[in-house]
C-alpha positions in Angstrom: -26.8 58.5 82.3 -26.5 59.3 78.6 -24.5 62.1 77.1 -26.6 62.9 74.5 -30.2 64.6 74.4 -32.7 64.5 71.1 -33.9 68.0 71.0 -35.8 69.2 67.6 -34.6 72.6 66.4 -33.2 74.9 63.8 -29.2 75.2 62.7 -29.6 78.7 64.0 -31.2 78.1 66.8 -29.0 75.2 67.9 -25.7 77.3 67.1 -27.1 79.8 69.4 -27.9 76.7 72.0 -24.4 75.5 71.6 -22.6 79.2 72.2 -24.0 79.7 75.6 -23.5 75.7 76.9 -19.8 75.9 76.0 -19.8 79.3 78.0 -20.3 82.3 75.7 -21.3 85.3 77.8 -21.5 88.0 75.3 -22.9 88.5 72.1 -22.7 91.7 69.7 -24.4 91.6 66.4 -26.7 93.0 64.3 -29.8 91.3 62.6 -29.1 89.9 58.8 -30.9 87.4 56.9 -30.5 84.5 56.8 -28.9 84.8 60.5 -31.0 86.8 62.5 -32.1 83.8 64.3 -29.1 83.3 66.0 -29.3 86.5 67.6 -32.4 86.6 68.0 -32.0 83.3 70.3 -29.1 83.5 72.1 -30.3 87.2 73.3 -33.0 85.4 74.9 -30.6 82.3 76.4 -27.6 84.6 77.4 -29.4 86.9 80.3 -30.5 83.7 82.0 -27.0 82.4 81.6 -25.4 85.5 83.1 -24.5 86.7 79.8 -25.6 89.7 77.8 -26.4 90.2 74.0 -26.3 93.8 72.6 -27.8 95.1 69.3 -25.5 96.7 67.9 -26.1 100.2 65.6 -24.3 97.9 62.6 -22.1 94.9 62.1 -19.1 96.4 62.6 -19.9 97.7 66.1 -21.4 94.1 66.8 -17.9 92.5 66.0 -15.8 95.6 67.8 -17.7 95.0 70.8 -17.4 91.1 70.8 -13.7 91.9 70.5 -13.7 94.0 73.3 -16.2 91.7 75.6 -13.0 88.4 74.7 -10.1 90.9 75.7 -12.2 91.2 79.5 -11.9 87.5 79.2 -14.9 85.7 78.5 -16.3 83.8 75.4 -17.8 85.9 72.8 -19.5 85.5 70.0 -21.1 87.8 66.5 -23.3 86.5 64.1 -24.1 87.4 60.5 -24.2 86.8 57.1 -22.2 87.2 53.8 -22.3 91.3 53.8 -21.6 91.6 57.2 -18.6 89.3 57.0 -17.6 91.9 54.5 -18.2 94.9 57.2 -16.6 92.9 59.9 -13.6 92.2 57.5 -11.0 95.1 59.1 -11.4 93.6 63.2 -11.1 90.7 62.1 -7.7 91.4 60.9 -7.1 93.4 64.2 -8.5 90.2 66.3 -5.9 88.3 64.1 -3.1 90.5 64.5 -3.5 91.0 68.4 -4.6 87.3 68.8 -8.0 87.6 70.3 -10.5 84.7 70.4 -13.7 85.0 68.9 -16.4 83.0 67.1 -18.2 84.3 64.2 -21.4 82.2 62.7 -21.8 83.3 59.0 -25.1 81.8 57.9 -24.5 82.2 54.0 -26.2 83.2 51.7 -26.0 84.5 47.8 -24.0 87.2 46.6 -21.9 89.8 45.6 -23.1 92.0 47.4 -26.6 91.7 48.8 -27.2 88.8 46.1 -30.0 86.5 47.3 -30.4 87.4 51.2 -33.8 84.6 51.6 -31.8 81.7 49.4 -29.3 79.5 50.0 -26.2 79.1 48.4 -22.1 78.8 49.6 -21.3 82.4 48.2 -18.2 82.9 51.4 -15.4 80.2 51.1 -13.2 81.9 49.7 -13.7 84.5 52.0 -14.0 82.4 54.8 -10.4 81.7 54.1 -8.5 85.4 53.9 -11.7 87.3 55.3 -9.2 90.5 56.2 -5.9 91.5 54.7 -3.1 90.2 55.5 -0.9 87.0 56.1 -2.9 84.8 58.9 -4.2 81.5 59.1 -7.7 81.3 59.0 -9.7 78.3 60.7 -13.3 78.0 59.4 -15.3 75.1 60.2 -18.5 73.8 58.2 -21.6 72.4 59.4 -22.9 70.2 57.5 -26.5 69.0 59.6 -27.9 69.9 62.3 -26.5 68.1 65.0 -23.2 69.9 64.0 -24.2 73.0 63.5 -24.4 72.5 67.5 -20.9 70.5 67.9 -18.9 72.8 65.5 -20.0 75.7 67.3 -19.2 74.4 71.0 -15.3 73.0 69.0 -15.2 76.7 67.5 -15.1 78.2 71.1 -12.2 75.8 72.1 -10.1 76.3 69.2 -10.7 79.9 69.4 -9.4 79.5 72.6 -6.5 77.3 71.8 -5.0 79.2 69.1 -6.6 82.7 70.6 -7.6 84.2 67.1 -11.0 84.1 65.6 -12.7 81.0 63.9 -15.7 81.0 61.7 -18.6 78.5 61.7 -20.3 78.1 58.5 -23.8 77.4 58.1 -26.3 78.3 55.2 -29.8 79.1 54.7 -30.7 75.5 54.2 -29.1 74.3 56.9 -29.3 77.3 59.1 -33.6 77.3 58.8 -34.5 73.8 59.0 -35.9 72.5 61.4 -35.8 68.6 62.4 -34.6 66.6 65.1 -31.0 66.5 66.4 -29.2 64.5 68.6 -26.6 66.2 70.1 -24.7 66.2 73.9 -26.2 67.6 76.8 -24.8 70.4 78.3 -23.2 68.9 81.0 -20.8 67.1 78.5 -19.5 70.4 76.8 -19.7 72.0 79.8 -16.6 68.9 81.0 -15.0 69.3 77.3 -14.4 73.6 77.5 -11.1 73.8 77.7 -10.3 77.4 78.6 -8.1 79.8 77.3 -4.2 79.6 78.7 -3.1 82.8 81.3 -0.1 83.8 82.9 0.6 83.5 86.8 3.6 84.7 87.4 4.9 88.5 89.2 3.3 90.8 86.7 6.5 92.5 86.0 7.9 89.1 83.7 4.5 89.4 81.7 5.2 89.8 77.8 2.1 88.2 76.1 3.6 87.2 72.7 6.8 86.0 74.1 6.1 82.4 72.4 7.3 80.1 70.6 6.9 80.2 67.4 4.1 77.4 66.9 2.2 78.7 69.8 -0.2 81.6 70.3 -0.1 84.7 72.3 -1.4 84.2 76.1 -3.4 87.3 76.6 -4.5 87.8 80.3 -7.8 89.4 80.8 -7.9 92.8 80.9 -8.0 94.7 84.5 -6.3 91.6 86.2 -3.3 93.5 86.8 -1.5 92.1 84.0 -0.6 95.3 81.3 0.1 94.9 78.3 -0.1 96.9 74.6 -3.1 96.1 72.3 -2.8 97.0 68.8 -3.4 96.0 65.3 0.2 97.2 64.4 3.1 94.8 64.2 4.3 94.3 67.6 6.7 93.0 70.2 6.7 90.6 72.8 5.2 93.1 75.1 2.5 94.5 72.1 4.1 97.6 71.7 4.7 98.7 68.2 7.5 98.0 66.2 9.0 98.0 63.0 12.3 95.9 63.5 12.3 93.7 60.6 13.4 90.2 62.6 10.2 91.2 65.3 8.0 91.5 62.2 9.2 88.0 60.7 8.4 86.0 63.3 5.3 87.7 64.3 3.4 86.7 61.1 5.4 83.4 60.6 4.4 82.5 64.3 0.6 83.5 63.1 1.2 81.0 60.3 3.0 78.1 62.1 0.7 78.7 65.3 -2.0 76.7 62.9 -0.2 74.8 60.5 1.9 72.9 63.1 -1.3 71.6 64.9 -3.2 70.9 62.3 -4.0 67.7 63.8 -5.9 69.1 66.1 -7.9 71.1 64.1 -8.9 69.0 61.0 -11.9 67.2 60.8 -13.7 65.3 58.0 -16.9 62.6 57.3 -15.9 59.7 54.9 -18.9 57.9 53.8 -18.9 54.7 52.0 -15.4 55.1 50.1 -13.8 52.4 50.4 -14.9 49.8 48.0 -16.3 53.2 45.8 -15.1 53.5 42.3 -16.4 57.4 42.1 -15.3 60.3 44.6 -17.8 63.1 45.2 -16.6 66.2 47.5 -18.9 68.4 49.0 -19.3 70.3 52.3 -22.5 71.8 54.0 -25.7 71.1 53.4 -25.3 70.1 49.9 -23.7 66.9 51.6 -27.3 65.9 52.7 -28.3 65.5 49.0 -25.1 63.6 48.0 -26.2 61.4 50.9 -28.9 60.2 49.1 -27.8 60.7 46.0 -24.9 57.7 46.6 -28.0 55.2 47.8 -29.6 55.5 44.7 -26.7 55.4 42.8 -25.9 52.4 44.4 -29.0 50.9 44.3 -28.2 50.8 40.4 -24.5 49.6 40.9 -22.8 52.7 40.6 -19.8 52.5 43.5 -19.8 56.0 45.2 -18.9 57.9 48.0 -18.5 61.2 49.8 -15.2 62.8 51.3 -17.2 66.0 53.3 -14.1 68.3 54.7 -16.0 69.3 58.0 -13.1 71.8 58.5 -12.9 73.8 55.8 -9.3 75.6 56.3 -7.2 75.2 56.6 -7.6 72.5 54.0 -7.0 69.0 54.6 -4.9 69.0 52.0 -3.3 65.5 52.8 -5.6 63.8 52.8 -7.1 65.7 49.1 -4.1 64.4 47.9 -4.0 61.0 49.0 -8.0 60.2 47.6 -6.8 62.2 44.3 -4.2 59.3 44.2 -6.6 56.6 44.6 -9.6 57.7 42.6 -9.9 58.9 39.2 -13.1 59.8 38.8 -13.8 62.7 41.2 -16.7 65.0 41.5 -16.6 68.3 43.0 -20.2 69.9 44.6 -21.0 72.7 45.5 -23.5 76.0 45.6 -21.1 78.4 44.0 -19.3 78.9 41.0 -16.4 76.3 42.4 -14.7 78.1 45.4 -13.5 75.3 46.4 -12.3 72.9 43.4 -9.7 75.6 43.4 -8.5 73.5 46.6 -9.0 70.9 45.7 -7.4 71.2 42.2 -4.2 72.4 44.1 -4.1 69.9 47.1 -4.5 67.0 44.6 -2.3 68.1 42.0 -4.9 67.9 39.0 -7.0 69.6 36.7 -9.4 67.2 36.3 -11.6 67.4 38.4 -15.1 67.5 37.4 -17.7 69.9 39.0 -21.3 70.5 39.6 -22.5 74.0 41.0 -25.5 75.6 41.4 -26.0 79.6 42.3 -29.4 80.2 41.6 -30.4 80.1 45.4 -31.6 76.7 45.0 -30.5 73.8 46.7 -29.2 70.4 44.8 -31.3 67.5 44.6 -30.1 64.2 44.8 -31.3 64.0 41.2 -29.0 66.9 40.5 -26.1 64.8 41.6 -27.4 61.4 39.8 -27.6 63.0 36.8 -24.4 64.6 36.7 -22.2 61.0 37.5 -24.0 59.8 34.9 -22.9 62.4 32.4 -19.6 63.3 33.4 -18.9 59.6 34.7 
């Protein structure tokens, strides 16, 4: 019996698909193009499921009460878009601080502000990466076709769960609203791959929830379990009460740091296509990877070498590896629908200035002609 089904769909649709397979029970949001959909879905999926969606009164109630719903111990799950990242921005920090699992889809769009809510464009790396204040390590993955915008959501619930903090899927208005045929697992398969959250079992008494070590997160029992504990968004002790102790506060925030970066192997994720004999490096992430898809046949078709390193997780970075293929090629390309959030990244993981770049943030998406025309200018 196979493992995979061919169902046609929508990003949003299928990210909402994917949530309620790998077990998400609750979802709090608030409608906001170009995400509604997932909402709008998954509050049709989740009461059959034994779930419950809410409508919240704005986006920062949807995110408070997804907190709340992960704290009683299930999977749970917000939606939105660009300026309701921005709203959701302060509980984020407090699901960072108190170490609370969550998964957030951002369907982006163009911005500052309510920019261009119907057209597509990568307007939230950058604040995909420090979305609250703070020191934290943020995990944000990136779908970059539909099949993934399934199979990054169910791997955002088991991180989430790994590392107990939030992580953020990204998907975009192209990505998020088309509508094709994707072959992705059946539900059976994610339903053997959750791996759940870690609890303690011991006398009640010896329970102190961030008494860790250092590269390991906080084990938060569900609430009304019998297990007590503090829950704040202040700096904390081992038992979550507040404290100002300066040692305490050290290795809080380096354990939020080290918690990430030591496992980074089990987080990172990336496509290759077609580098190794290639004589040109293109980077992009998202949907503008479909175009440079088709943009490297063509170009090969006229015997220009190139190929496509697509960082699938987004941060943290896989900086390595940037700097490995900024060793080996010289001619690189950077892509993306935004003034160049991330060639900053890039620019820093591979040591170099050089890097040439190609953005677009008119709310269109690139062409493969886009991209043709641009190695052919630059290269």
């Amino acid at each position: 019996m196979s493992d995979t089904r061919e169902v046609i769909s929508s990003g949003n649709d299928l990210a909402a698909m994917a949530a309620v397979d790998a077990g998400c029970r609750f979802f709090g949001g608030y409608p906001i193009t170009p995400s509604s959909e997932v909402m709008h879905t998954i509050s049709d999926l989740l009461p059959r499921a034994g779930g419950a969606a809410i409508q919240m009164e704005d986006e920062i109630g949807g995110i408070a009460a997804a907190i709340g719903a992960a704290m009683s111990g299930v999977r749970s799950m917000t939606a939105t878009s660009g300026p309701g990242i921005s709203l959701k921005a302060e509980n984020l920090g407090l699901a960072q601080m108190a170490e609370v699992p969550l998964v957030v889809v951002n369907v982006m769009r163009g911005g500052p502000s309510t920019g261009l809510p119907t057209r597509v464009a990568q307007g939230d790396v950058a604040q995909a990466k420090n979305p609250s204040h703070g020191d934290y390590k943020s995990i944000t993955l990136c779908a970059g076709n539909l099949a993934e915008c399934y199979t990054e959501t169910v791997r955002a619930f088991n991180l989430a769960d790994r590392f107990m903090q939030p992580v953020i899927v990204l998907l975009d208005e192209t990505i998020g609203h088309m509508h094709a045929k994707a072959v992705i697992p059946t539900a059976e398969a994610v339903k053997a791959g959750i791996k759940p959250r870690r609890t303690f079992d011991g006398d009640p008494k010896d329970y102190r929830p961030y008494d860790v070590p250092q590269d390991e997160p906080a084990i938060l029992n569900p609430m009304f379990k019998g297990y007590r504990y503090h829950f704040t968004g202040l700096h904390h002790d081992a038992d979550g009460f507040p404290t100002e102790e300066k040692e305490t506060c050290r290795k809080l925030i380096d354990r939020l740091f080290r918690k990430v970066d030591e496992h980074r192997d089990e987080i990172e994720s990336n496509e290759e296509y077609m580098l190794d004999d290639a004589d040109i490096l293109l980077i992009g992430y998202g949907s503008a990877s479909l175009a440079i898809k088709e943009a490297i046949g063509r170009l090969r078709a006229e015997g220009i070498k190139a190929g496509m390193f697509r960082p699938i997780t987004l941060w943290p970075s896989p900086e390595e590896r940037l700097y490995e293929l900024g060793q080996k090629f010289d001619k690189v390309l950077s892509i993306e629908l935004n003034q160049g959030q991330y060639l900053e990244e890039i620019q820093r993981a591979m040591g170099r200035k050089d890097i040439q770049k190609l953005t677009k943030t008119n709310g269109r998406p690139f062409s493969p002609q886009d991209i043709i025309d641009k190695v052919k200018e630059v290269f």
